[in-house]
C-alpha positions in Angstrom: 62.1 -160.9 -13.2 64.6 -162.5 -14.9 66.8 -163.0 -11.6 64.3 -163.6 -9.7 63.8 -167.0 -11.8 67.7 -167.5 -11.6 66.9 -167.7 -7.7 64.2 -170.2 -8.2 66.0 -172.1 -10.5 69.5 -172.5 -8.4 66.7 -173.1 -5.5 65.1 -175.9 -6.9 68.5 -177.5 -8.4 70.3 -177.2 -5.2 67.2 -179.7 -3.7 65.4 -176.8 -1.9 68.3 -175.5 0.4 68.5 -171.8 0.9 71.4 -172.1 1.9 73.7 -173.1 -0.8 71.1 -170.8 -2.7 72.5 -168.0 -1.1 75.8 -168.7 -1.2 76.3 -169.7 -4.8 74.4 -166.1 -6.1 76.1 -164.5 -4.0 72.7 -162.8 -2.2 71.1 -162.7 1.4 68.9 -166.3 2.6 66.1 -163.8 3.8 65.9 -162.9 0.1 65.7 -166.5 -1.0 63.1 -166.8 1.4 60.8 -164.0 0.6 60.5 -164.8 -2.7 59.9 -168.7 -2.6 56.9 -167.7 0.2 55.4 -166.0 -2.6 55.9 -168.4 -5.0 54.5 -171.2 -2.7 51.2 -168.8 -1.6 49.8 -169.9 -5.1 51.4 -173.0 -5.8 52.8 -176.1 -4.2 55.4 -177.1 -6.6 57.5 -174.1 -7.4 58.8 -175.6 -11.1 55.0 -174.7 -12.3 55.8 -170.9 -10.8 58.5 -171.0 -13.4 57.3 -172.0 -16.1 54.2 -168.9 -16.2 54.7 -166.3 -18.7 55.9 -163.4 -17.6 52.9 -161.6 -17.2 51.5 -164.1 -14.8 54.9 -164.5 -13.0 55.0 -160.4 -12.7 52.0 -160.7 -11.0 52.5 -163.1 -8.4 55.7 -162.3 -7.5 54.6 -158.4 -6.9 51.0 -158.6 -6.0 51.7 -157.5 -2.6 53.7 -154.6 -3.4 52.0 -153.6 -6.3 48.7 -153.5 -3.7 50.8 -151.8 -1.0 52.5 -148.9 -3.4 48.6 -148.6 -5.3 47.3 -147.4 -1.6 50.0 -145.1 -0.7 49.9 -143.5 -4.4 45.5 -143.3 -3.6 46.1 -141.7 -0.2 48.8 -139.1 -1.8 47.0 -138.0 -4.8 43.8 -137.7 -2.7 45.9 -134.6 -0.8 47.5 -133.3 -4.1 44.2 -130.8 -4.9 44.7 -129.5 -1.3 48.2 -128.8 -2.1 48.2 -127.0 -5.2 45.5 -124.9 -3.4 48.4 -124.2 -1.1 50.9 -123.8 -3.5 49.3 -120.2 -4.8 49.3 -118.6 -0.7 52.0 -116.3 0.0 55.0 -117.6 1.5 54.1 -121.5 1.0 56.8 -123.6 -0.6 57.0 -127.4 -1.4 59.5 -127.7 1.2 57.5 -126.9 3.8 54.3 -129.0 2.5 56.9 -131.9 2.7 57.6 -131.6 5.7 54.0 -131.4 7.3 52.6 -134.4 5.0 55.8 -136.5 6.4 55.0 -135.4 10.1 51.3 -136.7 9.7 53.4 -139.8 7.7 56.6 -140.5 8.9 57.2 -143.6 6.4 55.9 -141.4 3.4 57.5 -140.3 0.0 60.8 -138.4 0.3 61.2 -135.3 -0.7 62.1 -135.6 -4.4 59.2 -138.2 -5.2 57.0 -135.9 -3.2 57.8 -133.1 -5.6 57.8 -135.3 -8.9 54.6 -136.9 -8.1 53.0 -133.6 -7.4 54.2 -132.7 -10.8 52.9 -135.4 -12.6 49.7 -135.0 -10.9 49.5 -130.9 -11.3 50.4 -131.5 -15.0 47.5 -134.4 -15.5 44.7 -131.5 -14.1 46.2 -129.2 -17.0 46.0 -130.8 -20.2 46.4 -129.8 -23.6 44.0 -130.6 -26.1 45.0 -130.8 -29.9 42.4 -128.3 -31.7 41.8 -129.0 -35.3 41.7 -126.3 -37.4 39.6 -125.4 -40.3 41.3 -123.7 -43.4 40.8 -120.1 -43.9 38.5 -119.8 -40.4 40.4 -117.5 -38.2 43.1 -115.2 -38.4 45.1 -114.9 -34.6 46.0 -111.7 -33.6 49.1 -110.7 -31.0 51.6 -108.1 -30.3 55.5 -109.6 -29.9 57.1 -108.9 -26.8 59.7 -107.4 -28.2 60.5 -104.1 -30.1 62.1 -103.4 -33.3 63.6 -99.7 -33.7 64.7 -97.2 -36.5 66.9 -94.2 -36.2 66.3 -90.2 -37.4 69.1 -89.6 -39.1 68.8 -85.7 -38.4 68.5 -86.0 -34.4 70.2 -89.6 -34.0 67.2 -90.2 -31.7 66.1 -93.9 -31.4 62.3 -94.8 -32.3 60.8 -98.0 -30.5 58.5 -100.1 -32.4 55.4 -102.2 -31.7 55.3 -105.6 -34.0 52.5 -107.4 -34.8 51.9 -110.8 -35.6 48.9 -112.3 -37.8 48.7 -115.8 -38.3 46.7 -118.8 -40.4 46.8 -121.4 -37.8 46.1 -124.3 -40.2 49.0 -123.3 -42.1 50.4 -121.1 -39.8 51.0 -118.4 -43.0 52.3 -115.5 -40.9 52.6 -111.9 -41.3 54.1 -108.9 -39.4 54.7 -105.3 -39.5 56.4 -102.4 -37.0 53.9 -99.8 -36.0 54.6 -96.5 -34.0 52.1 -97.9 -30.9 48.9 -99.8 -29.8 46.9 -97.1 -30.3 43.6 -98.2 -32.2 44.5 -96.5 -35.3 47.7 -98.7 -35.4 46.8 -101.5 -34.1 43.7 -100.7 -37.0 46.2 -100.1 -40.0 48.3 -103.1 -39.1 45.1 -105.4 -39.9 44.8 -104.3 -43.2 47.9 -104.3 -43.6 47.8 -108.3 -42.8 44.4 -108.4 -44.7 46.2 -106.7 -48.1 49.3 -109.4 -47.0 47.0 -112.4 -47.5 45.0 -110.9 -50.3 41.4 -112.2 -48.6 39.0 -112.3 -45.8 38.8 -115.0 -43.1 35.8 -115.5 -41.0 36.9 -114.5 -38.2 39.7 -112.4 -35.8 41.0 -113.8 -32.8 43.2 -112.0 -30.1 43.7 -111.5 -26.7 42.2 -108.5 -25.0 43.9 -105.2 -26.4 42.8 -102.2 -25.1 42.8 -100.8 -28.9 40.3 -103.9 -29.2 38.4 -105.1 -26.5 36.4 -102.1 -24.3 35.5 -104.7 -21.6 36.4 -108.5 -20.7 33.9 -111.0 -20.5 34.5 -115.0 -20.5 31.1 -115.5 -23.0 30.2 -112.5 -24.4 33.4 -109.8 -24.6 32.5 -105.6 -25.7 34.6 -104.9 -28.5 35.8 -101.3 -29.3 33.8 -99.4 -31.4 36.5 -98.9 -34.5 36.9 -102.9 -34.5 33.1 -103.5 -34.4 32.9 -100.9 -37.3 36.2 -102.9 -39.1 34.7 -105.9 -38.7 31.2 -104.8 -40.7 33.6 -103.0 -43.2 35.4 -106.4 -43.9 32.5 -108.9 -42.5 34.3 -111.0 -40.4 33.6 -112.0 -37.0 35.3 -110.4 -33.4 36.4 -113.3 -31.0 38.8 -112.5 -27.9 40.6 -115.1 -26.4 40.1 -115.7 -22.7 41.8 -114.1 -20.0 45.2 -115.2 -18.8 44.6 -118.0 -21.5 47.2 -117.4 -23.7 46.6 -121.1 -25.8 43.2 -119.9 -27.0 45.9 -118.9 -29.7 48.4 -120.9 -29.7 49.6 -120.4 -33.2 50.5 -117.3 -32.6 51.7 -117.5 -29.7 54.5 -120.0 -31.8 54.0 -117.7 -34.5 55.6 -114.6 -32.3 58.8 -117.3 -31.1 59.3 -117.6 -35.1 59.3 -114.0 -36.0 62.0 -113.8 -33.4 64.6 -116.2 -35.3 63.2 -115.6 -38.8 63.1 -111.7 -38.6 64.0 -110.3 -35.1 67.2 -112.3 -35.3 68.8 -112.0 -39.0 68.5 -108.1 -38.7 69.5 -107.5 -35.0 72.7 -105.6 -36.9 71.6 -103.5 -39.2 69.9 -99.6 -38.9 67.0 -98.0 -40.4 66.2 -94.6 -41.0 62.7 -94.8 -41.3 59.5 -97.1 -39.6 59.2 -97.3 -43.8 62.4 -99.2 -44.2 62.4 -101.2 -41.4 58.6 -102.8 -42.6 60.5 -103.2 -46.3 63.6 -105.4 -44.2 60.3 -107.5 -42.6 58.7 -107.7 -45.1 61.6 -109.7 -47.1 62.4 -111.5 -44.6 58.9 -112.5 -44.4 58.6 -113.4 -47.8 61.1 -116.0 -47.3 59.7 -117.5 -43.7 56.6 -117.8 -45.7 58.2 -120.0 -48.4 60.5 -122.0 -46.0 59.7 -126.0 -46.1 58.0 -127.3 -43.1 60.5 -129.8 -41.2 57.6 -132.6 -40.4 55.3 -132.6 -43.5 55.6 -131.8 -47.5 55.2 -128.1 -48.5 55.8 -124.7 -47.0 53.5 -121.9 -45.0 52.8 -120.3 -48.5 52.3 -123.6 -50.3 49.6 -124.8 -47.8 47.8 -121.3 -48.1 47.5 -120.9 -51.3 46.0 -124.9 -52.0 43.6 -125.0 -48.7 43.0 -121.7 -47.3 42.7 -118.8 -50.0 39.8 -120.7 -52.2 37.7 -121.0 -48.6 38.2 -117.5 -47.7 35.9 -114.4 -49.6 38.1 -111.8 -51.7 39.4 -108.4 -50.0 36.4 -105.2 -50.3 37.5 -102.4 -53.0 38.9 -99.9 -50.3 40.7 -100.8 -47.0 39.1 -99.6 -43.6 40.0 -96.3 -42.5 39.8 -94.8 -39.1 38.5 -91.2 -40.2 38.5 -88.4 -37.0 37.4 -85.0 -37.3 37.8 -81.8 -35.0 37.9 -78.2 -35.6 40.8 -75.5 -35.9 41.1 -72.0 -36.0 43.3 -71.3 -38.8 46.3 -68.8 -37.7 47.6 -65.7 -39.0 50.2 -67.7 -40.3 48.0 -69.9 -42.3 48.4 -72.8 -40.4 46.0 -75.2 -38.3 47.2 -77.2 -35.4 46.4 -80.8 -35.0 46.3 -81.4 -31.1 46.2 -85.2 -31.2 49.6 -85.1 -32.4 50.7 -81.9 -31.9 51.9 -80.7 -35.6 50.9 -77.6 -38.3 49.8 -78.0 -41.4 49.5 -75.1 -44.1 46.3 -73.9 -45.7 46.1 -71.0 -48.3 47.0 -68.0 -46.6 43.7 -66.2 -47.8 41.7 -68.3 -45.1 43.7 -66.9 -42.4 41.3 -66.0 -39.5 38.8 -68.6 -40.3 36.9 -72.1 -39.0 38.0 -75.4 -40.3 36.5 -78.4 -39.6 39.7 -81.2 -40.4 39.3 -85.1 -41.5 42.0 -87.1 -40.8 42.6 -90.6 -41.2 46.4 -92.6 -40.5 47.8 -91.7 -43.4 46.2 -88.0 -44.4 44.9 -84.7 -43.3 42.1 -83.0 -45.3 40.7 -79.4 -44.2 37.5 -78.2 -45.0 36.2 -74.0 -45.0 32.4 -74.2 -45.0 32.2 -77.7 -46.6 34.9 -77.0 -49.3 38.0 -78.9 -49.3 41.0 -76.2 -48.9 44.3 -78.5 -48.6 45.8 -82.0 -48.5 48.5 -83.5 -46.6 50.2 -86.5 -46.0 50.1 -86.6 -42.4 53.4 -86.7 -40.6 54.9 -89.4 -39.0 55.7 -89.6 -35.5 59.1 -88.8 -34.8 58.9 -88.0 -31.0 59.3 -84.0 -31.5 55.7 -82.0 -31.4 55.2 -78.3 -32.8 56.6 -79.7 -36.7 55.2 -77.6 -39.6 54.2 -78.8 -42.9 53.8 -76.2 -45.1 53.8 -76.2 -48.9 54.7 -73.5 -51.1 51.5 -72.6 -53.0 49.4 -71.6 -49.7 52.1 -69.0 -48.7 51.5 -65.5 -49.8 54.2 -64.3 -52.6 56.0 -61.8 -50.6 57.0 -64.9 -48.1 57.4 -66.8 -50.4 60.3 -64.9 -52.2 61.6 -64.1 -49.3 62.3 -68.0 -48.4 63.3 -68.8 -51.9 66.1 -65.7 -51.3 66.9 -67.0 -47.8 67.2 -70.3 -49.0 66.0 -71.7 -45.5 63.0 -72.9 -44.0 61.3 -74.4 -40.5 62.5 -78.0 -41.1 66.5 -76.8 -41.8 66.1 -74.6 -38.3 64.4 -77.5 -36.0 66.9 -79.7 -38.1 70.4 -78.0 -37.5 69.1 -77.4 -33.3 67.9 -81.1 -32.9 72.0 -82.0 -33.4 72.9 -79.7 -31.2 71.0 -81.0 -28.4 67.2 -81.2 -27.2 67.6 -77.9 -24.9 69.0 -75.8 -28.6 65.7 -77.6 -30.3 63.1 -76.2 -27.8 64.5 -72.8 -27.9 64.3 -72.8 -31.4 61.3 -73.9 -31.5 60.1 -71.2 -29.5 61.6 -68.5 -31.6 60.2 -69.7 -34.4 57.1 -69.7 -32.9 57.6 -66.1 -31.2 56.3 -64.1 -34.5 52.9 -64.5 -37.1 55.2 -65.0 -39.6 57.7 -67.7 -39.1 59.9 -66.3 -41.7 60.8 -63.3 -39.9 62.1 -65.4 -37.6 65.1 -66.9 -39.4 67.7 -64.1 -39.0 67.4 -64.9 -35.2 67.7 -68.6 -35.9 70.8 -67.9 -38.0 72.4 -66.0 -35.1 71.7 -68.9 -32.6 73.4 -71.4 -34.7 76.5 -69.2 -35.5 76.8 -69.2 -31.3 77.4 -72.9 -31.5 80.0 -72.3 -33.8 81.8 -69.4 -31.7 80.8 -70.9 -28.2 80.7 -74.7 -29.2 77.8 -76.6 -29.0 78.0 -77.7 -25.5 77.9 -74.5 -24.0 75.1 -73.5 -26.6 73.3 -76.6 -25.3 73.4 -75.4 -21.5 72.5 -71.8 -22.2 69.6 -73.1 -23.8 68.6 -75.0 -20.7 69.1 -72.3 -18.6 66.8 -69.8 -20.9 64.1 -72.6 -21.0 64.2 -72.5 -17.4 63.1 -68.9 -17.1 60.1 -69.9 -19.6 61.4 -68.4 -22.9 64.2 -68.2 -25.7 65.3 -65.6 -27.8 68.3 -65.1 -29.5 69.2 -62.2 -27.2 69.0 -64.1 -24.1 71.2 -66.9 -25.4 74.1 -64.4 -26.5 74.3 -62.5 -23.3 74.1 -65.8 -21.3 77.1 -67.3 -23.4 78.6 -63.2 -23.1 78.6 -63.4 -19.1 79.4 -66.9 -18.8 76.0 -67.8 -16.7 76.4 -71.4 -18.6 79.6 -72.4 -16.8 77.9 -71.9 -13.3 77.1 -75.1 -11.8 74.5 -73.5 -9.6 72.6 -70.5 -8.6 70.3 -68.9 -6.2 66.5 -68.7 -7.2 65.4 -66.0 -9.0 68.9 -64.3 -8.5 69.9 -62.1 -12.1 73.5 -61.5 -12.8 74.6 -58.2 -14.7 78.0 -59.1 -14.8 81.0 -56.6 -13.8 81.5 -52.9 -14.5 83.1 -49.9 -13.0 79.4 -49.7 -11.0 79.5 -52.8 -9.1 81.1 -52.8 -5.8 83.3 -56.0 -4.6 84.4 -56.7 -1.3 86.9 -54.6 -1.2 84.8 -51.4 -0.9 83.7 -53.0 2.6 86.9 -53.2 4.2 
């Protein structure tokens, strides 16, 4: 505005010639012209054009283009609905919307204010709204992305590891902890884990729709599992699940998972664990000191703001933590052992009960089994490792004759399935299968020690490949192994189906004999 005054000035100075106008700014006489029309459409004497405020100057020098650009903005936004329709069909692209909204208007927007406008219109239909949020109401609920991982140190195998993330949105106090899966029972024990983290009860859960939580989607009234509808009478608290493909119905955790990342993802990226144990110590350190680490924008920390606002408003933890207790039944084995098929492991029970019916209770963390109604034996239930077919037996239920007999032999199920697993998988499963091939494991061992010392003669490579090829013919024995590595059969790249070498002797003919 301010040049256009410096034209009207030098206009009005140089005695109302466009000409010298022009030439002394330097600028075209059709300009000069344009803009004292407009100032003389309102007023005769263009001095009382110059001295409005600016405002009212604005105004009159751009009515006409400011009426002009208001219609062709009306008439462009009017089509933008239609367009974002568009948008979401296969194959349609703003390019070629451009192009059929300036064939219908040649003298339209180009291209790039085409696409920002549509922008700025698609991002007016999806605003946020800033949701105020009331201390101690609701705790949000998500899995991260990303996996954490320990090692077994006896295999080297690598475990992946669910994380998830609890937070307070009103002071966005966060918690986190690896679990084996998403199963119910883990998704389960990670809330009271949060729960015994935060030392109280909020009114309410919210997350997104886990199959280990909700059994069917609904916009208004969602069908929550059974095992959460039974943890949230345990802990009276309120089920709430965020709507579909609405991932700011919880927001703060949403941030919450982008701050686990660089709080506890990022600072141990380079160490190992050894157990799902010591990786949830690491978190939980590191979450210790996320928790205590001053906001940027406002006085106080995570921690802080929790412990002044939120813990007085929510109720105090019940005595025991909810449990997800299962129960089946097992015929206990002649060699005192039940099997648990959800996970696939034994577990010892006195050896007098050998023969009978048990009925086992098991929660996440132990085994109990029960001989008409009488509790027989108590484990600590193993933790997945990703091998099946583990033992857990303890010394008091075997009988005394096996049991001196391992005490002399100095060796066990665990050492065996140990020593194979760092050999290879293929030397595991086969001795697996030998220990399984008796009643009594420990007869078992003499043939375990002979497959080991074959690794030693043979190396372990070629122990490794006669293992797969004896797992391939549905068995393993110790025998089978040694006359494999004897005749060589696990240096053959290939061979036929079904076909059985012997090996040479003074009874096999070769082609000479056909000559």
């Amino acid at each position: 505005m301010d040049q256009i005054r410096n034209i009207l000035r030098n206009y009005v100075s140089s005695g109302y010639n466009v000409k010298v106008t022009s030439r002394v700014l330097g600028i075209s006489k059709n300009t000069v012209k344009e803009y004292v029309r407009r100032a003389q459409q309102s007023y005769s004497d263009i001095r009382e054009v110059l001295s409005l405020d600016d405002d009212l100057f604005h105004k009159l020098m751009y009515k006409e283009d400011v009426r002009k650009s208001d219609n062709r903005q009306k008439e462009f936004e009017e089509q933008c609905a239609g367009w974002l329709v568009e948008l979401g069909k296969v194959g349609v692209t703003r390019s070629l919307l451009w192009a059929e909204y300036r064939q219908d208007k040649p003298d339209g927007y180009g291209y790039s204010q085409f696409c920002e406008y549509l922008r700025q219109y698609a991002n007016r239909q999806n605003l946020t709204l800033t949701l105020e949020h009331r201390a101690g109401e609701v705790l949000m609920v998500d899995f991260a992305g990303k996996k954490m991982s320990w090692i077994d140190r006896s295999t080297g195998e690598k475990h992946d590891c669910e994380v998830l993330v609890t937070v307070l949105p009103f002071s966005q106090y966060s918690f986190c902890i690896a679990l084996p899966s998403q199963k119910i029972g883990d998704f389960i024990h990670g809330i009271n884990e949060a729960l015994r983290f935060i030392g109280a009860v909020p009114q309410s859960i919210l997350s997104d729709n886990l199959r280990s939580y909700v059994s069917k989607s609904e916009r208004y009234e969602p069908t929550f599992t059974q095992l959460c509808e039974q943890m949230g009478a345990h802990y009276q608290f309120d089920l709430q699940a965020a709507r579909v493909r609405h991932p700011r119905d919880k927001a703060s955790v949403e941030n919450g998972v982008g701050q686990i990342y660089r709080r506890i993802f990022a600072p141990l990226r380079n160490q190992e664990f050894y157990s799902i144990e010591q990786l949830n110590a690491a978190i939980l350190e590191q979450l210790y000191q996320h928790n205590e680490q001053a906001y940027q924008k406002k006085v106080g920390s995570r921690r802080s703001l929790f412990e002044q606002y939120e813990l007085p408003q929510m109720r105090p933890l019940p005595t025991d933590a909810f449990e997800v207790k299962k129960m089946t039944t097992a015929k206990i084995q002649r060699n005192y052992h039940i099997f648990l098929g959800e996970e696939k492991n034994f577990y010892s029970v006195p050896w007098q009960y050998a023969g009978k019916q048990s009925e086992v209770l098991y929660t996440h963390d132990t085994v109990e089994i029960y001989v008409a109604g009488k509790r027989i034996a108590t484990h600590h239930r193993l933790v997945p490792n990703g091998f099946d077919n583990r033992y857990q037996t303890r010394e008091e239920h075997m009988p005394q004759n096996h049991l001196e007999w391992r005490k002399s032999q100095g060796y066990d199920t665990a050492y065996f399935l140990s020593q194979a697993a760092l050999i290879g998988p293929h030397t595991h499963e086969a001795v697996r299968l030998i220990l399984q091939g008796r009643i009594h494991e420990a007869q078992t061992y003499n043939s375990c020690k002979g497959v080991l010392h074959l690794a030693k003669q043979y190396s372990n490579e070629r122990l490794e490949n006669a293992a797969k090829r004896s797992l391939n013919a549905g068995k393993a024995t110790y025998t089978m192994l040694k006359k494999i590595l004897q005749l060589n059969l696990d240096q053959l790249e290939r061979e036929e189906h079904n076909q059985l070498s012997f090996g040479f002797h003074e009874n096999v003919r070769g082609p000479q004999n056909y000559q």
